[in-house]
C-alpha positions in Angstrom: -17.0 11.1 17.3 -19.5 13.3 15.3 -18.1 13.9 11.9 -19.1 16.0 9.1 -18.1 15.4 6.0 -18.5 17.8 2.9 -17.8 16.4 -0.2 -18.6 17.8 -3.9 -21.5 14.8 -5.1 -23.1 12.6 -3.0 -25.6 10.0 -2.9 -27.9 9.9 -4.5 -26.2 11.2 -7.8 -24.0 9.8 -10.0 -21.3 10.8 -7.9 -17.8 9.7 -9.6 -15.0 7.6 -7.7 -14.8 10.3 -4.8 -18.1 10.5 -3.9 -18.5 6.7 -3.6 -15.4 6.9 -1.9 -16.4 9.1 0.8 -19.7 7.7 0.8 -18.3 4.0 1.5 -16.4 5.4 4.5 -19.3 7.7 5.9 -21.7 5.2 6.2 -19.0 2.7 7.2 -18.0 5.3 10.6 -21.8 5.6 11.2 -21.8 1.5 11.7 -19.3 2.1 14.3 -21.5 4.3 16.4 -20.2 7.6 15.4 -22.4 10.3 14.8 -22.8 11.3 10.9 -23.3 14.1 8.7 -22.4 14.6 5.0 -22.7 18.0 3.0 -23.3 18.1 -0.5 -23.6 19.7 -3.1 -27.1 20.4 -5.0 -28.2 22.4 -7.6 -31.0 23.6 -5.8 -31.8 23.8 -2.3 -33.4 20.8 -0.5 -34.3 19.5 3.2 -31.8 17.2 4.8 -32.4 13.8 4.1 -31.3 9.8 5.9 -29.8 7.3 4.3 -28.0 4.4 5.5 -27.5 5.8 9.4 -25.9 9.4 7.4 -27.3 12.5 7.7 -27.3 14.4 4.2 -27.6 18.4 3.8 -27.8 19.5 0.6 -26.5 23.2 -0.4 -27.2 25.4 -3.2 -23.9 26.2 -5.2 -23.8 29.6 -4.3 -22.2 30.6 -8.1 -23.2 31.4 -11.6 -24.0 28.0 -12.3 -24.1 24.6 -10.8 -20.8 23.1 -11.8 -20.6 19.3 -12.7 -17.3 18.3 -14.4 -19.2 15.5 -16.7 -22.2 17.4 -17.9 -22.4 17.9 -21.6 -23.6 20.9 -22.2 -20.4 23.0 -21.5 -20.8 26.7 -20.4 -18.9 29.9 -22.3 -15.2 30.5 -21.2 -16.3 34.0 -19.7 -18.7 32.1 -17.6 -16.3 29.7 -16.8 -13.7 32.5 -15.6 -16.4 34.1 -13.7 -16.7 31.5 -11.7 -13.6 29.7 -11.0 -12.9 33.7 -9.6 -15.8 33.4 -7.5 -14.3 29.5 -6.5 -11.0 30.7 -5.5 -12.6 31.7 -2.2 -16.3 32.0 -2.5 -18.0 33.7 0.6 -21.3 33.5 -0.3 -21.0 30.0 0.5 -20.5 30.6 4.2 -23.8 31.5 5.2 -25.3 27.7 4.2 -22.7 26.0 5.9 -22.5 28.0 8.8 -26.1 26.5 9.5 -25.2 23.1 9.3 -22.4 23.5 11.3 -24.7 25.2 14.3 -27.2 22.5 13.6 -24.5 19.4 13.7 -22.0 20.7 15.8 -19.5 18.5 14.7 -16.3 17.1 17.1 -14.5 17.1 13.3 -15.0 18.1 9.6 -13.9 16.7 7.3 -13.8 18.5 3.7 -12.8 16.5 0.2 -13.2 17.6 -3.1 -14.1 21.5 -2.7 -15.2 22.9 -6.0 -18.4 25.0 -5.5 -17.4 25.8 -2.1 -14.2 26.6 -2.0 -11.4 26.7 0.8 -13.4 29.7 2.5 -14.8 27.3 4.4 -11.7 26.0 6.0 -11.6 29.4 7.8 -15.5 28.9 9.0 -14.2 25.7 10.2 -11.1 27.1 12.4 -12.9 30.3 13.5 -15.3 27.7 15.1 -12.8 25.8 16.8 -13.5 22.5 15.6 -10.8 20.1 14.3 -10.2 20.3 10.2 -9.0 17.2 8.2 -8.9 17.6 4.7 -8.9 14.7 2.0 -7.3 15.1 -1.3 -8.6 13.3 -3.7 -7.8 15.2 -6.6 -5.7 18.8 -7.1 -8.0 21.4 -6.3 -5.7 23.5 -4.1 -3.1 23.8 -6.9 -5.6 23.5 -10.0 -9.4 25.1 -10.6 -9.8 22.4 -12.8 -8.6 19.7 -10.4 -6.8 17.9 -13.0 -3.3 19.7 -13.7 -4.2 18.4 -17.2 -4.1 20.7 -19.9 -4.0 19.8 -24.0 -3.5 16.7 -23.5 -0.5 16.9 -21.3 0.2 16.4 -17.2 0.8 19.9 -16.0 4.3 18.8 -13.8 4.9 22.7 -12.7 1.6 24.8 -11.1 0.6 26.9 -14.0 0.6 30.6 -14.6 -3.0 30.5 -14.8 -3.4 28.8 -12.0 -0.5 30.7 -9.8 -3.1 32.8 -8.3 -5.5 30.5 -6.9 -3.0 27.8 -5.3 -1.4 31.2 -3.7 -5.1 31.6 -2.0 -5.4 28.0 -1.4 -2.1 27.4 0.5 -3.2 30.2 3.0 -6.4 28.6 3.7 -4.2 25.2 4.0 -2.6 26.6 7.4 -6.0 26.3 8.7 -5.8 22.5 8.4 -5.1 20.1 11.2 -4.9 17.0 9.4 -4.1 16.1 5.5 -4.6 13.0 4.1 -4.6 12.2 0.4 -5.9 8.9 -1.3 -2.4 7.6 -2.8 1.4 8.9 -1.6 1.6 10.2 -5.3 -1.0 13.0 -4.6 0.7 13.5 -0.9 3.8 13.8 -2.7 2.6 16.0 -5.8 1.0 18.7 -2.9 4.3 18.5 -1.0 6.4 19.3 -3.9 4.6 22.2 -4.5 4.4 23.6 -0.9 1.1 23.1 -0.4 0.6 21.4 3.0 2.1 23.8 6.2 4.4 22.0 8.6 2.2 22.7 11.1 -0.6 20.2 10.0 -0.1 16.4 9.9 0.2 15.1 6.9 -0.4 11.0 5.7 -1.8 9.0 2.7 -4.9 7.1 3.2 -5.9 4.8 0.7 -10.1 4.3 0.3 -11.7 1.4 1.1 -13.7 -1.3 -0.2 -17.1 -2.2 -0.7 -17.8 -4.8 2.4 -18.3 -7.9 1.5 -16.5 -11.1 1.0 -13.7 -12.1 -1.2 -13.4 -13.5 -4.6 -12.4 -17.1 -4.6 -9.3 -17.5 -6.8 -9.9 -17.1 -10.7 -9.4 -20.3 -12.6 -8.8 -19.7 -16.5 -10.2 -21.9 -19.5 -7.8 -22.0 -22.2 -10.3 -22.9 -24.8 -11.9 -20.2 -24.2 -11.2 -16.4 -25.3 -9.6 -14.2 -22.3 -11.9 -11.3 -21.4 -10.6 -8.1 -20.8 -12.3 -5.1 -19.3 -12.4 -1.3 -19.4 -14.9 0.4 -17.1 -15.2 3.8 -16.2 -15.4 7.4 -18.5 -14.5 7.2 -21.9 -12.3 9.6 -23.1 -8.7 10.6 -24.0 -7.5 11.5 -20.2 -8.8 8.0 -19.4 -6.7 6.9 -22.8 -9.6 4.8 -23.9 -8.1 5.3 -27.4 -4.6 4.5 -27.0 -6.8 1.0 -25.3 -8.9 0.4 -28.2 -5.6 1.0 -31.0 -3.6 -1.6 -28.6 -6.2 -4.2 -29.3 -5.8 -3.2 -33.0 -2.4 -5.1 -32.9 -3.5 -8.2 -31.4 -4.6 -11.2 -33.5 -8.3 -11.5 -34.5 -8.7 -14.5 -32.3 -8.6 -15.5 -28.7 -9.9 -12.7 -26.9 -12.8 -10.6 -26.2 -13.1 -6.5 -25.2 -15.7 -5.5 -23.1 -15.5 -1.9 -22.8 -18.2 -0.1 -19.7 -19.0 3.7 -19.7 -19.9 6.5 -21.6 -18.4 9.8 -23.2 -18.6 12.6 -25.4 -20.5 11.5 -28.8 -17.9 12.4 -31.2 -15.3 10.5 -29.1 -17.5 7.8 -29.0 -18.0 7.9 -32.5 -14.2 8.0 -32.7 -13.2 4.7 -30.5 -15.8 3.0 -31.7 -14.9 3.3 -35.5 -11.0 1.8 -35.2 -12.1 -1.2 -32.5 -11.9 -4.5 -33.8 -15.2 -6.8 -34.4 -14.1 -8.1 -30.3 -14.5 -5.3 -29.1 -18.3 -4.8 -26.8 -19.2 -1.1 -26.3 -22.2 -1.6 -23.2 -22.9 1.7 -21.8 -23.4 2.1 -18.5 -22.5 -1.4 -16.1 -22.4 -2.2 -12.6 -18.9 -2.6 -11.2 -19.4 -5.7 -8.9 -21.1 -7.8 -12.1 -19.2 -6.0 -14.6 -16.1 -7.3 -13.0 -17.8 -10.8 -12.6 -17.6 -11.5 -16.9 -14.1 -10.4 -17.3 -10.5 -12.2 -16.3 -8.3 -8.8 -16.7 -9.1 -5.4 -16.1 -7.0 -2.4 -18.1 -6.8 1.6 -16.1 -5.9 3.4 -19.1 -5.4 6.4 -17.6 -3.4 9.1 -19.9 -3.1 11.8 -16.3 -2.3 11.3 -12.9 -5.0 9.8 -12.0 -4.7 9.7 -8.0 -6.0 6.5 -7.2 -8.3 4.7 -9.4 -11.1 2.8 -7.3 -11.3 -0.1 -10.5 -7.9 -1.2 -9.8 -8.5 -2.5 -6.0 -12.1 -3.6 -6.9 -10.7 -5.5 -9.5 -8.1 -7.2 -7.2 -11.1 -7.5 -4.9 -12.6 -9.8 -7.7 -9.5 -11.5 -8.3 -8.3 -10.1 -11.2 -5.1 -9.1 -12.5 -4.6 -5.4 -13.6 -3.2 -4.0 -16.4 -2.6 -0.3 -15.7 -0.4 3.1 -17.2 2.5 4.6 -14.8 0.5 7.4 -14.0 -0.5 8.8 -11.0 -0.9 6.4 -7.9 -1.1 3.0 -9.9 2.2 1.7 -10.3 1.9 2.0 -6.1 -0.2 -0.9 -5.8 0.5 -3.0 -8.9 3.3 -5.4 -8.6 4.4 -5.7 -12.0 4.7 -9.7 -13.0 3.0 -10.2 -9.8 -0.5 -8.6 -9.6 -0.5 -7.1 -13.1 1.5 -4.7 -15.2 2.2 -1.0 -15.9 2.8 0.4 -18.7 4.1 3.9 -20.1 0.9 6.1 -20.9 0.6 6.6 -24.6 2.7 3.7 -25.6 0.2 1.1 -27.6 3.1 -0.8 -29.0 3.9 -1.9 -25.1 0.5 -2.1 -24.2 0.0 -4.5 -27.3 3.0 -6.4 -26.2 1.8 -6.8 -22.5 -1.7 -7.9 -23.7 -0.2 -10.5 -26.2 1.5 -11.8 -22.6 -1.9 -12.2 -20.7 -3.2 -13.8 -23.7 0.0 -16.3 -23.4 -0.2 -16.8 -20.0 -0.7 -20.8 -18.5 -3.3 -21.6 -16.5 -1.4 -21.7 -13.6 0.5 -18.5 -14.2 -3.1 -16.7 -14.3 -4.0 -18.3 -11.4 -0.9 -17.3 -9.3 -1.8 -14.0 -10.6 -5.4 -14.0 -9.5 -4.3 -14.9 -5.7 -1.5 -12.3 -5.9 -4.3 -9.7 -6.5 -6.4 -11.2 -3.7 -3.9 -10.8 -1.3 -3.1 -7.1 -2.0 -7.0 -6.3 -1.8 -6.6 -7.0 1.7 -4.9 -3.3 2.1 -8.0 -2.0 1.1 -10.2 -4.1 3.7 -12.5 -1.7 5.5 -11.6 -3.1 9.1 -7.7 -2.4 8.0 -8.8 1.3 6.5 -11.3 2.2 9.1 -8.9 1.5 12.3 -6.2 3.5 10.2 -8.9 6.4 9.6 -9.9 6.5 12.6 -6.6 6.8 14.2 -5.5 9.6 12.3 -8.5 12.0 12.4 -8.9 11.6 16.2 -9.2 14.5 18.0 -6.3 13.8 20.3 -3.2 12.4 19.1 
């Protein structure tokens, strides 16, 4: 097949869990023999560029401003309205993509997180006549902030707000052929609010792993202190705070915190003033060795959080997961088995499941290691490929 993908960041930018997501898989199709193209967005325009058998196009964002969710320098709320008006379907767009599309001429496209081009071009796609799968891996179509997050709270009911643009959205959607969405918690959350037409297919399709072999089994040392591990953004929708007050119940001994990412200064400020002497703040870190220097990993998550990529690369590394009820991760965590959940905002459970890792046996950590090994096998790429594949083809 010759696929296009368009995606919102993309190598080689620090491109969030999505864009590594879509990355992984791009360049994992292109190793198959299929023909591959990704479009991304730039903040500039710039010749198309190789990289690992992929094709890259980078487009201008054709808007006020270019829009990156973790920048720091934040942009006035009139400039902000502007453009999530001009995002709800943004022709000017069109014209860029149009190009690529004569220039590819792809058998399917395949769009995933949207913001700074909008759903216009799922109408491009369809006038064309090529086939149209769409990934969600966050909530776009029902939210111009993609998070259905607002003070602090999960937004259970579409706004009022945001009414308007997930009416223009769920037109666009009965362009689609295929859905998928990265968890059955973000299928679900688009299906309850009428999102997806009946027409299109619809399935959940976890991401995939990095390639690469298997963990062996983790062994713990009771004499020395368990490791835990945060990695990832630090801030309150990530709940790095209820994390780091948790710890504050725990006995001074017999642990160790190591706590990967960055944020906002004043919230760094903030964590960093109520965590216990344990606790290591170490900026930016590697997944793959992070994961290597800690025996449990916590997903702290405060919102729905679709899918979180650290939980299966932790299980890839054999370790257990401590994670909240939100979003898609009580799906993949057995509780007692692979890990444990725990209700978002609640420290004094959160304290109480840490106090059980740090009372766990050697052999009960152990068990729990291979338990998490044997559920990173879902997220295999030969198991998520062949799946991929299969539902994306052009005849079903």
């Amino acid at each position: 097949m010759n696929i296009l993908y368009v995606v919102q960041n993309y190598y080689p930018e620090d491109t969030g869990g999505a864009g590594r997501s879509v990355q992984m898989l791009a360049e994992a199709m292109a190793r198959q023999g299929h023909t591959v193209s990704v479009v991304r967005l730039s903040d500039k325009k710039g010749a198309s560029y190789a990289h690992n058998g992929v094709q890259i196009y980078p487009l201008p964002v054709r808007n006020l401003y270019y829009y990156y969710p973790h920048a720091k320098k934040q942009n006035p709320a009139w400039k902000k309205m502007i453009w999530h008006a001009i995002d709800m379907f943004n022709p000017f767009t069109l014209w860029d993509f149009n190009k690529v599309l004569n220039e590819v001429k792809p058998d399917v496209v395949n769009t995933n997180t949207l913001s700074g081009f909008s759903t216009s071009l799922f109408y491009l796609v369809k006038w064309k006549g090529i086939r149209l799968v769409h990934t969600m891996r966050d909530y776009y179509l029902m939210c111009p902030q993609s998070g259905m997050y607002k003070n602090g709270c999960n937004c259970e009911e579409i706004c009022t707000s945001c009414k308007p643009f997930a009416f223009v959205r769920r037109l666009a959607c009965k362009k689609v052929d295929v859905f998928l969405a990265n968890s059955h918690f973000v299928l679900e959350r688009h299906k309850l609010h009428n999102m997806l037409p009946d027409t299109a297919k619809q399935y959940a399709q976890y991401n995939m792993n990095a390639e690469g072999p298997m963990a062996d089994v983790r062994q713990r040392d009771l004499t020395k202190p368990l490791r835990f591990g945060f990695i990832g953004n630090i801030n309150a929708t990530k709940g790095t705070d209820v994390l780091i007050k948790a710890f504050t119940h725990l006995g001074a001994e017999g642990w160790t915190l190591a706590v990967a990412g960055t944020g906002a200064e004043d919230f760094m400020d903030y964590v960093k003033c109520m965590a216990p002497p344990n606790v290591t703040f170490l900026g930016w870190a590697k997944s793959a060795e992070f994961y290597k220097d800690v025996d449990v990993l916590i997903c702290s998550s405060t919102y729905h959080d679709p899918l979180p990529r650290v939980i299966y690369e932790a299980y890839k590394a054999g370790l257990p997961v401590i994670a909240t009820d939100r979003g898609g991760n009580p799906e993949i965590i057995e509780d007692g088995k692979t890990g444990y959940t725990y209700p978002a905002d609640d420290v004094g459970v959160l304290a109480s499941i840490l106090q059980k890792c740090l009372d766990m046996t050697s052999n009960e950590y152990t068990a729990m290691s291979a338990a998490a090994l044997t559920k990173a096998k879902i997220f295999e790429p030969a198991n998520i490929l062949s799946e991929y594949a299969e539902k994306i083809a052009l005849q079903r």
